[in-house]
Each structure stands twice: as C-alpha cells, then as structure tokens.
DSSP file (Angstrom, degrees, kcal/mol; ACC not computed):
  #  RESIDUE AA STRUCTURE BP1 BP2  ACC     N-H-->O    O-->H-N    N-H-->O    O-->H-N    TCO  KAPPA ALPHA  PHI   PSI    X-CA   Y-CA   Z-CA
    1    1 A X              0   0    0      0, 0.0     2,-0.3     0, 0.0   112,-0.0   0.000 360.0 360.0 360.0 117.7  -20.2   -5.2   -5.5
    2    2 A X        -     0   0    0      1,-0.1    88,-0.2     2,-0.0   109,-0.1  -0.580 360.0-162.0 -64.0 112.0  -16.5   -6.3   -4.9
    3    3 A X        +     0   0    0     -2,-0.3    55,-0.7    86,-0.1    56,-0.1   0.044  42.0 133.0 -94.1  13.3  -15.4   -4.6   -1.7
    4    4 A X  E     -A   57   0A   0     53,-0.2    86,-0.4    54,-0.1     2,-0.4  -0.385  40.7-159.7 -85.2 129.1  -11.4   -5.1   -2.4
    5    5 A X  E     -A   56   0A   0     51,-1.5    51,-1.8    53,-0.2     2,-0.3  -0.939   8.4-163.2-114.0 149.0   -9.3   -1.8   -1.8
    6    6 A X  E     -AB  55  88A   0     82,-0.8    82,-1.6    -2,-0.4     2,-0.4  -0.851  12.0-145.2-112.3 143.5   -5.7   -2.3   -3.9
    7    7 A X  E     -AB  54  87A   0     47,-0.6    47,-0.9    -2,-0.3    80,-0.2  -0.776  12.6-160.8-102.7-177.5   -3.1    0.3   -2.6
    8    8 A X        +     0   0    0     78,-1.0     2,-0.3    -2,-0.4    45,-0.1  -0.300  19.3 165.1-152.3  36.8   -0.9    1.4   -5.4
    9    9 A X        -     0   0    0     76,-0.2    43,-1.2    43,-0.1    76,-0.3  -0.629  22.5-161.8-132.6-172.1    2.3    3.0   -4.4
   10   10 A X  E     -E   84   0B   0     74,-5.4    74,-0.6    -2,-0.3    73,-0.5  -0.578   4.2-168.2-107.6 167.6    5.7    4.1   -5.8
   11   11 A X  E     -     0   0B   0     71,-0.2    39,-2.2    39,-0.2     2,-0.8  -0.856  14.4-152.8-150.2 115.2    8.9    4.8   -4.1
   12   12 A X  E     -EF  81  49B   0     69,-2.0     2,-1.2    -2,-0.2    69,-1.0  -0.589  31.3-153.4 -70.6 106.2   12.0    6.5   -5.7
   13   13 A X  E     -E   80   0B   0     35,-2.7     5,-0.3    -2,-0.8    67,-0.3  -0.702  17.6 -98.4-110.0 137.8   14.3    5.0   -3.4
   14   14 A X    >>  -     0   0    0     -2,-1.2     3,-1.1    65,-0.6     4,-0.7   0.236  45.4 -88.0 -41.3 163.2   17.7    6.8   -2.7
   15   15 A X  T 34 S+     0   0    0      1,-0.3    -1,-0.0     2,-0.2    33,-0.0  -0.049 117.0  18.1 -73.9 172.8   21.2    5.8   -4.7
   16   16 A X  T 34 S+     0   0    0      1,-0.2    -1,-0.3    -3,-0.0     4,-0.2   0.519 105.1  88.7  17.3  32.7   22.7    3.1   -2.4
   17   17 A X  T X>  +     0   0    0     -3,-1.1     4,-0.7    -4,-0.2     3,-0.5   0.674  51.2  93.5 -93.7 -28.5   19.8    2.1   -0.5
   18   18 A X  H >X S+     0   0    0     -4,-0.7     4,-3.6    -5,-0.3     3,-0.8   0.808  87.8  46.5 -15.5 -68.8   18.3   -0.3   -2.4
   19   19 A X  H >> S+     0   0    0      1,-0.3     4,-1.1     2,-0.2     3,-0.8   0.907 115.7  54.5 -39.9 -62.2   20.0   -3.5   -0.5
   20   20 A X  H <4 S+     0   0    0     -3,-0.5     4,-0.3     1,-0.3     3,-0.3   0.596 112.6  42.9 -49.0 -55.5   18.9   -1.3    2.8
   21   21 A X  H <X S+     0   0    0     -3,-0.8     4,-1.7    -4,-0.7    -1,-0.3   0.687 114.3  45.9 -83.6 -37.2   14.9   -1.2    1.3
   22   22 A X  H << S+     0   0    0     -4,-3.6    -1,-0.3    -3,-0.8    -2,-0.2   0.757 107.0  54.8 -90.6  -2.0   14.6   -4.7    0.2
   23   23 A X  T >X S+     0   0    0     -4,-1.1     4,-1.6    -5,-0.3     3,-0.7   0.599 116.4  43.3 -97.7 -28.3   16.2   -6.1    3.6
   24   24 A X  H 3> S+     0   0    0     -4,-0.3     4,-1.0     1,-0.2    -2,-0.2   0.816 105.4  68.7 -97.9 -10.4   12.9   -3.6    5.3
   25   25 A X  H 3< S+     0   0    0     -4,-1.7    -1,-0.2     2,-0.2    -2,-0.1   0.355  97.0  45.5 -42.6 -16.7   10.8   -5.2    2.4
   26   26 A X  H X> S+     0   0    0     -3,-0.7     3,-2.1     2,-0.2     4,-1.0   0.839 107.7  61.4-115.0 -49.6   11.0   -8.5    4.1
   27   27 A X  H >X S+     0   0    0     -4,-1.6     3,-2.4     1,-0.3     4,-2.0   0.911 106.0  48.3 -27.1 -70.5   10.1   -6.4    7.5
   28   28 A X  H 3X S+     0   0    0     -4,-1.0     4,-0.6     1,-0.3    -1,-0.3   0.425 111.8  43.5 -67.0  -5.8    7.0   -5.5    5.9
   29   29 A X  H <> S+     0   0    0     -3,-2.1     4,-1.4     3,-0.2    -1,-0.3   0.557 107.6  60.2-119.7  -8.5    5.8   -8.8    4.7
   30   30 A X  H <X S+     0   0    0     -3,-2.4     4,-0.5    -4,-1.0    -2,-0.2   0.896 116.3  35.1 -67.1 -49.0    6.9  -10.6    8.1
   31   31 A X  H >< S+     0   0    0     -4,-2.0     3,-0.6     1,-0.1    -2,-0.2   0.915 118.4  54.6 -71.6 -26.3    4.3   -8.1   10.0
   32   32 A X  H >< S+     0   0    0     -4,-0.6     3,-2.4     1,-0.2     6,-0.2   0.989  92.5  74.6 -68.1 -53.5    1.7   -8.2    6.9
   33   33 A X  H 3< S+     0   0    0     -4,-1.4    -1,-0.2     1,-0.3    -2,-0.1   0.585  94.9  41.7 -20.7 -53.0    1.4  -11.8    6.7
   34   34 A X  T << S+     0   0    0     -3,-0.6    -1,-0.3    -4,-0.5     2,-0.3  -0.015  79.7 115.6-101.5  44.6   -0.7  -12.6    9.6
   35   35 A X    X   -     0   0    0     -3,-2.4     3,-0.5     1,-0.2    30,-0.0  -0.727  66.3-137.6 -95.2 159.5   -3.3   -9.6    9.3
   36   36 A X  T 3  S+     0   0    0     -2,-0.3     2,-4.7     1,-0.2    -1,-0.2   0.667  93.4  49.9 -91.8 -91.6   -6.5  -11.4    8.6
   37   37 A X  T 3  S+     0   0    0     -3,-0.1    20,-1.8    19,-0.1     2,-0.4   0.313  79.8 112.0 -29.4   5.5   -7.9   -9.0    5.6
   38   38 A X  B <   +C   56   0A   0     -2,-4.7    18,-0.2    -3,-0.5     3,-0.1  -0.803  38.0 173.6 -88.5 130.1   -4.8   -9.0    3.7
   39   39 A X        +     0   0    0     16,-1.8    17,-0.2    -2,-0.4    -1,-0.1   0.660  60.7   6.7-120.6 -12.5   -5.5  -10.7    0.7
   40   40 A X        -     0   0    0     15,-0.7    15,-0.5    -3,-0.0    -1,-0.4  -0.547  60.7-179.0-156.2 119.6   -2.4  -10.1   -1.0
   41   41 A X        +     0   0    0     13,-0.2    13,-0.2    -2,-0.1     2,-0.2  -0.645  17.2  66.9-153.5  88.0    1.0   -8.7   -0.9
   42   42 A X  E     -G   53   0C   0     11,-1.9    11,-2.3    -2,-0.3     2,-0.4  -0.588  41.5 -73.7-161.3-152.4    4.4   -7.8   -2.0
   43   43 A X  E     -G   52   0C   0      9,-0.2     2,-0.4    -2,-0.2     9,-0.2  -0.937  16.2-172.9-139.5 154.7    6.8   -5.8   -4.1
   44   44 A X  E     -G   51   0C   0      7,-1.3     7,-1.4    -2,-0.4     2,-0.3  -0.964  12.2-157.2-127.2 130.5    8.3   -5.1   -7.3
   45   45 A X        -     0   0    0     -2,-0.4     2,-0.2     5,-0.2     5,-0.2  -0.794  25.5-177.1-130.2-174.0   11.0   -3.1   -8.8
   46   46 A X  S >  S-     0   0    0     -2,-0.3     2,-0.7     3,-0.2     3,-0.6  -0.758  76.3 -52.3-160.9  77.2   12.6   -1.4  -11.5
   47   47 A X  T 3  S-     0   0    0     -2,-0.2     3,-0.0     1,-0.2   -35,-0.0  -0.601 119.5 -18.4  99.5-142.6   15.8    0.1  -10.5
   48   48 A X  T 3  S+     0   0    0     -2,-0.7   -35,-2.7    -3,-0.1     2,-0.4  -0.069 118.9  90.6-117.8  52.6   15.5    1.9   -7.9
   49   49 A X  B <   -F   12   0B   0     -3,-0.6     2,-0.6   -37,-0.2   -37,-0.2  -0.828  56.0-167.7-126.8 117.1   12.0    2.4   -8.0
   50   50 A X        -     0   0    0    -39,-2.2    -5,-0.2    -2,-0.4     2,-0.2  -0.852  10.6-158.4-131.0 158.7    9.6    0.0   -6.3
   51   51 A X  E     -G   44   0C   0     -7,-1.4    -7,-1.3    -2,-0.6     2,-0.4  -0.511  10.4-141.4 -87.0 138.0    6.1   -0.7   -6.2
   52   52 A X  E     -G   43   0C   0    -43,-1.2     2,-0.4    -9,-0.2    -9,-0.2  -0.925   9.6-163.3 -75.4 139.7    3.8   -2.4   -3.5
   53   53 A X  E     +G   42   0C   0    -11,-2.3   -11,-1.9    -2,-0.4     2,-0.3  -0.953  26.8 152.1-116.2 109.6    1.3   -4.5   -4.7
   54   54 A X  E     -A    7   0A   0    -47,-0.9   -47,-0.6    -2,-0.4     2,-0.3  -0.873  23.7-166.7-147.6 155.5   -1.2   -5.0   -2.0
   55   55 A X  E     -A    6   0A   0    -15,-0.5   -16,-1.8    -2,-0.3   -15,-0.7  -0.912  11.3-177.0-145.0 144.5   -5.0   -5.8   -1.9
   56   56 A X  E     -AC   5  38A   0    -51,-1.8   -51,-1.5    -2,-0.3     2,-0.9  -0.868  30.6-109.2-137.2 146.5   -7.4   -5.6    1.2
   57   57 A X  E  > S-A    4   0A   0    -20,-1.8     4,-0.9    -2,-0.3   -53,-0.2  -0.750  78.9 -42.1 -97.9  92.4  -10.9   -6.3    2.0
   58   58 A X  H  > S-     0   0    0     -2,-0.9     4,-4.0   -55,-0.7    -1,-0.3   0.082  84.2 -57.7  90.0 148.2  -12.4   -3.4    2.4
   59   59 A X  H  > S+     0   0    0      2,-0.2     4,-4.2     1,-0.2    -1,-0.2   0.913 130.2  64.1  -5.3 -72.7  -11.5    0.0    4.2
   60   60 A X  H >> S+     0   0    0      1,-0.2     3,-0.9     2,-0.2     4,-0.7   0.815  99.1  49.1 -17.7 -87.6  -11.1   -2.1    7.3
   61   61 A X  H 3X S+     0   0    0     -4,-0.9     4,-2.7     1,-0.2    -1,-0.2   0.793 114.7  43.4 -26.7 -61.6   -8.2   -4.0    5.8
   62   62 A X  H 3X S+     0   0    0     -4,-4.0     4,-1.4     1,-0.2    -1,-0.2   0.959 114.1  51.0 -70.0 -27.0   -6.1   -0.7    4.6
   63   63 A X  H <X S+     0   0    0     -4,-4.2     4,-1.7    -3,-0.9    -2,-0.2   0.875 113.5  40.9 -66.4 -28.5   -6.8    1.1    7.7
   64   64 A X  H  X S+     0   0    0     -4,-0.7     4,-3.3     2,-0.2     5,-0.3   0.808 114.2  53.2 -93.4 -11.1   -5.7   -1.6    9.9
   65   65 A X  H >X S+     0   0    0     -4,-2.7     4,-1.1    -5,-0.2     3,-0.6   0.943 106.9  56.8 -70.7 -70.4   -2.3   -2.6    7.5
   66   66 A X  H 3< S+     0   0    0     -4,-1.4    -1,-0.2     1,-0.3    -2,-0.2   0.732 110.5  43.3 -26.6 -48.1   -1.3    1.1    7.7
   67   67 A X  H >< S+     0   0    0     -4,-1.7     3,-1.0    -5,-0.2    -1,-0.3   0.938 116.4  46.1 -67.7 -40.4   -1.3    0.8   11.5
   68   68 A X  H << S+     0   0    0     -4,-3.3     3,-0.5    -3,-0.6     4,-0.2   0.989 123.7  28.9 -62.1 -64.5    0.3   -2.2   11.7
   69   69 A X  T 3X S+     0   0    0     -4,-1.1     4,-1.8    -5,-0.3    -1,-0.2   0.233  88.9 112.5 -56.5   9.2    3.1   -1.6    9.3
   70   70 A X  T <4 S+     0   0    0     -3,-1.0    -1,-0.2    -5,-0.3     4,-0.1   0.738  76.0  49.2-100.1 -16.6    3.2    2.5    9.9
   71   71 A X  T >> S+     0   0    0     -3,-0.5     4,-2.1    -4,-0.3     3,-1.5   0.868 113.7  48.7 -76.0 -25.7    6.7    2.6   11.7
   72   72 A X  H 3> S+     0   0    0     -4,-0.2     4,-1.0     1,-0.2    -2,-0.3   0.877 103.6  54.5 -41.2 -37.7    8.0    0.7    9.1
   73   73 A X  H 3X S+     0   0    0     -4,-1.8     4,-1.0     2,-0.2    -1,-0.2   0.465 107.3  55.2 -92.5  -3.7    6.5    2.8    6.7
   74   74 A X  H <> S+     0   0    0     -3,-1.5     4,-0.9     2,-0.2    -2,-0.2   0.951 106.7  55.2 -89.3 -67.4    8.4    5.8    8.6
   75   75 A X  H  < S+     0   0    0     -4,-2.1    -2,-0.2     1,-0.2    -1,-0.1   0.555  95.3  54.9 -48.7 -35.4   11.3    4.1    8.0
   76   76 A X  H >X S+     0   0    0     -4,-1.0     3,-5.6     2,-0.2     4,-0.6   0.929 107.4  63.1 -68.4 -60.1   11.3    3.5    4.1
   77   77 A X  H >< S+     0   0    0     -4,-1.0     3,-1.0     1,-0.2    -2,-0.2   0.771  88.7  65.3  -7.5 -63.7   11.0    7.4    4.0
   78   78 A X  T 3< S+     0   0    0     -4,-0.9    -1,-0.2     1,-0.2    -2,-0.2   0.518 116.4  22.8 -13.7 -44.5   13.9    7.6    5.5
   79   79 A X  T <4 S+     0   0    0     -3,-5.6   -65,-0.6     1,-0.1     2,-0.2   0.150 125.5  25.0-146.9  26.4   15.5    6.2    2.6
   80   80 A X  E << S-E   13   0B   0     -3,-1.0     2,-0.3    -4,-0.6   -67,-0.2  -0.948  72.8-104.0-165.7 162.0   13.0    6.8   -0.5
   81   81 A X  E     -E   12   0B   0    -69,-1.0   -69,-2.0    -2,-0.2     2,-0.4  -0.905  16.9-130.8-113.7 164.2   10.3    9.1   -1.7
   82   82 A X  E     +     0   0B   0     -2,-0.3   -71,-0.2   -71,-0.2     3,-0.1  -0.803  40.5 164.4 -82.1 146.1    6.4    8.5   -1.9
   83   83 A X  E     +     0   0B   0    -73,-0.5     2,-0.3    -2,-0.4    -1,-0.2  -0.009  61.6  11.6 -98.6  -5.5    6.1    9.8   -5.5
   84   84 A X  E     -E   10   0B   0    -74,-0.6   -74,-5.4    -3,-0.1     2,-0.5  -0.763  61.5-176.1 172.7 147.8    2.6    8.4   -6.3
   85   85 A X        -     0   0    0     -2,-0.3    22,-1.3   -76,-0.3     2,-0.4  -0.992   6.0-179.8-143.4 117.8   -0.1    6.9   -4.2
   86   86 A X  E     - d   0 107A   0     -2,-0.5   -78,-1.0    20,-0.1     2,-0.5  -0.947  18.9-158.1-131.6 165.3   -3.2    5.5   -5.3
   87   87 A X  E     -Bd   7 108A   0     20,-3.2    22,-3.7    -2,-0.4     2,-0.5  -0.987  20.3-170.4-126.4 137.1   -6.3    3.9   -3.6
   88   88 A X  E     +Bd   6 109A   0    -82,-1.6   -82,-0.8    -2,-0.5     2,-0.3  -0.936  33.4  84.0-120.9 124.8   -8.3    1.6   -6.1
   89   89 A X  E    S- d   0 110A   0     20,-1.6    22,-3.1    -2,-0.5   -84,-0.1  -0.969  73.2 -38.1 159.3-155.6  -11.6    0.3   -5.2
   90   90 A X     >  -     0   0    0    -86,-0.4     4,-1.0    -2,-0.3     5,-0.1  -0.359  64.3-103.7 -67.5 153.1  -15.8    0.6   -4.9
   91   91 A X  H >> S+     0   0    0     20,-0.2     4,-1.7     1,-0.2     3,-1.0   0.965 111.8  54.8 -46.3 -66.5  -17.1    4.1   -3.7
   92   92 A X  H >4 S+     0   0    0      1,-0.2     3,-1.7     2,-0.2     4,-0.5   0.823 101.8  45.1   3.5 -93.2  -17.8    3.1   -0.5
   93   93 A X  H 34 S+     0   0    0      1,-0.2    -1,-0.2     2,-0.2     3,-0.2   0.663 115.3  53.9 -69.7 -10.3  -14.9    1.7    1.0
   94   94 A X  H <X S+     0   0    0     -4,-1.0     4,-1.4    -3,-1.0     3,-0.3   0.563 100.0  63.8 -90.8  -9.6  -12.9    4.8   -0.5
   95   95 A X  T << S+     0   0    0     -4,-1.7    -1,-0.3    -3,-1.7    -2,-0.2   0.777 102.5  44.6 -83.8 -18.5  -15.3    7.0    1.2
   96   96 A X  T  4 S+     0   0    0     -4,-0.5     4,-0.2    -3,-0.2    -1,-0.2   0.103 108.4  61.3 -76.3  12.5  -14.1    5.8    4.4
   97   97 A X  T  > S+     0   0    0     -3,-0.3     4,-1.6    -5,-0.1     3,-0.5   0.873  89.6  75.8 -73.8 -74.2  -10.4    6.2    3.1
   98   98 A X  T  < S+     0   0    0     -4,-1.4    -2,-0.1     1,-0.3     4,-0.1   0.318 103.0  27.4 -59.5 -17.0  -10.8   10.1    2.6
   99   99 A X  T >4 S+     0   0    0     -4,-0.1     3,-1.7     2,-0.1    -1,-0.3   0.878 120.3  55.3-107.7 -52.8  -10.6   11.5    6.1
  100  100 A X  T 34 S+     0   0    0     -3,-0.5    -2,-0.2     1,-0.3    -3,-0.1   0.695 122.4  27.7 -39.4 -44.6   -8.3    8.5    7.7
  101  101 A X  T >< S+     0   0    0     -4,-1.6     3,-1.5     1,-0.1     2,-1.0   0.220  84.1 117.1-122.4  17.8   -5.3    9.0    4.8
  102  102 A X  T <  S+     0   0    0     -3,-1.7    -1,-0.1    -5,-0.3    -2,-0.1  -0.229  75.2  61.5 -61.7  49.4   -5.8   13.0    3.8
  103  103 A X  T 3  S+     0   0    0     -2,-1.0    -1,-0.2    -3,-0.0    -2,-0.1   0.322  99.3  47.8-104.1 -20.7   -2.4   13.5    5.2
  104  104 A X  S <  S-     0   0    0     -3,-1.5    -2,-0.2     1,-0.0    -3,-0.0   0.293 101.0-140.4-100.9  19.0   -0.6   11.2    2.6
  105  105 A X        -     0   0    0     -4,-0.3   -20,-0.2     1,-0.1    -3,-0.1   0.893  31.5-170.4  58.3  60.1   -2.7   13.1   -0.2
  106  106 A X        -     0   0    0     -5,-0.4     2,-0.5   -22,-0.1   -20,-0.1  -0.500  28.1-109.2 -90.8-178.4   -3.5    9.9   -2.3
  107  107 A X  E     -d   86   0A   0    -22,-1.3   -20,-3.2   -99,-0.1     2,-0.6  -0.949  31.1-147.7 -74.0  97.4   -5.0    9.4   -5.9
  108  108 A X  E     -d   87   0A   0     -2,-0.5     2,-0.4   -22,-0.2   -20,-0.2  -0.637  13.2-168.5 -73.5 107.3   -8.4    7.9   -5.4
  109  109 A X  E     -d   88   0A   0    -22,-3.7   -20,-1.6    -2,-0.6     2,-1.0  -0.821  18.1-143.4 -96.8 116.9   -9.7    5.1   -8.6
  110  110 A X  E     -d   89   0A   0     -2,-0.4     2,-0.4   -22,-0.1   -20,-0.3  -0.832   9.3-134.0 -83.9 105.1  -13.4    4.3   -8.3
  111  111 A X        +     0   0    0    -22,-3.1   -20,-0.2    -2,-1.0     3,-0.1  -0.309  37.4 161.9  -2.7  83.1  -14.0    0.7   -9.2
  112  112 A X        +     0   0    0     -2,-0.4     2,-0.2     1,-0.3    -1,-0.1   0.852  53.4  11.1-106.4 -21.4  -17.1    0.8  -11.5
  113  113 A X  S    S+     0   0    0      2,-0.1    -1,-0.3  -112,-0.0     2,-0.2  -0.955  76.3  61.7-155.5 173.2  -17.2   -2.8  -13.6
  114  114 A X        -     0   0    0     -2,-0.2     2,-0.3    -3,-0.1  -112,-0.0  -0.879  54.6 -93.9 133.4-166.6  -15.8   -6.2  -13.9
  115  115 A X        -     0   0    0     -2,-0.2     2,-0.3  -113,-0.0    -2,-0.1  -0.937  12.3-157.7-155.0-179.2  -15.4   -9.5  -12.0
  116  116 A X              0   0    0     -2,-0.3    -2,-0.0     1,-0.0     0, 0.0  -0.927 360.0 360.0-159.8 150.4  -13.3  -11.1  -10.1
  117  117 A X              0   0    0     -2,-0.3    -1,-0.0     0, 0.0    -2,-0.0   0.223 360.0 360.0-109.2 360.0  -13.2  -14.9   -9.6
C-alpha cells in the first residue's frame, strides 16, 4: 500500500499580487527543501491562480510541512484565497489528517489502486 499523501491546493491570488506571491513562493520552497519526508514540491499557475503541487510520505510528512511552512502559509492569505483544498492518499494516513487539519475544511481523495515506480 503506497503511503504518499499529495496536497492539492488552489489559491485565487489578489489583482497585483502576483509578483508579491511568487517572490513568497520561493520562501516556501527555501524552508520545504530540507524537510526529510518531502518528496516533492512546487508551484504552478494560471493567471492569477496557483496551485501547489506537493507530495509527502505519509501523515507524518503533511503534518510536519504545515508546521514548518505555517506562517508563511498566513502570509499568502494575506494576499489570496484558499478556494479548494484537497488531501489525496491511502485511508490510513488521511485518517490521521482528519482531526489535525478540520479547521482548513479540506476535500479528502482515498487512494484505492495503481502503482507507482
């Protein structure tokens, strides 16, 4: 069973913030780098709307990037909105999600088949 949690989420980020968000993008990938359970990580956009695209091992892994990164994550607020949040992974590690992150209301995706190489 592949134990890999993906977070998933969007951010509508305010008219002339952009420059402002991708300069605190860079923040976020200076502190992410050295977390040992981050398995991948970075961002995309479309406008002004951007994506993380981030992967974890395990619970573990999202709980401890959310503390590391989590004034940052005050800070992109600031200057965007959360507009969809998901957690992707095995039953398991998203049952140890559900009490940790009920304030940021996410979408929870069960894993059920596949591979991974």
């Amino acid at each position: 069973m592949d134990n890999i949690c993906s977070i998933v989420p969007y951010f509508q980020i305010q008219e002339g913030k952009l420059d402002d968000m991708k300069k605190l993008c860079e923040e976020f990938i200076e502190k992410t780098k050295n977390e040992d359970k981050c398995l991948y990580y970075g961002f995309c956009f479309d406008g002004n709307v951007m994506h993380c695209r981030e992967g974890y091992e395990g619970a573990e892994g999202v709980l401890a990037h959310i503390e590391n990164v989590g004034e940052l994550i005050d800070q992109a607020l600031t200057m965007s909105e959360l507009f969809r949040f998901e957690i992707h992974g095995n039953a398991t590690e998203l049952a140890q999600l559900k009490e940790p992150l009920a304030a940021l209301n996410p979408e929870y995706f069960t894993w059920e088949m596949g591979f991974r190489k």
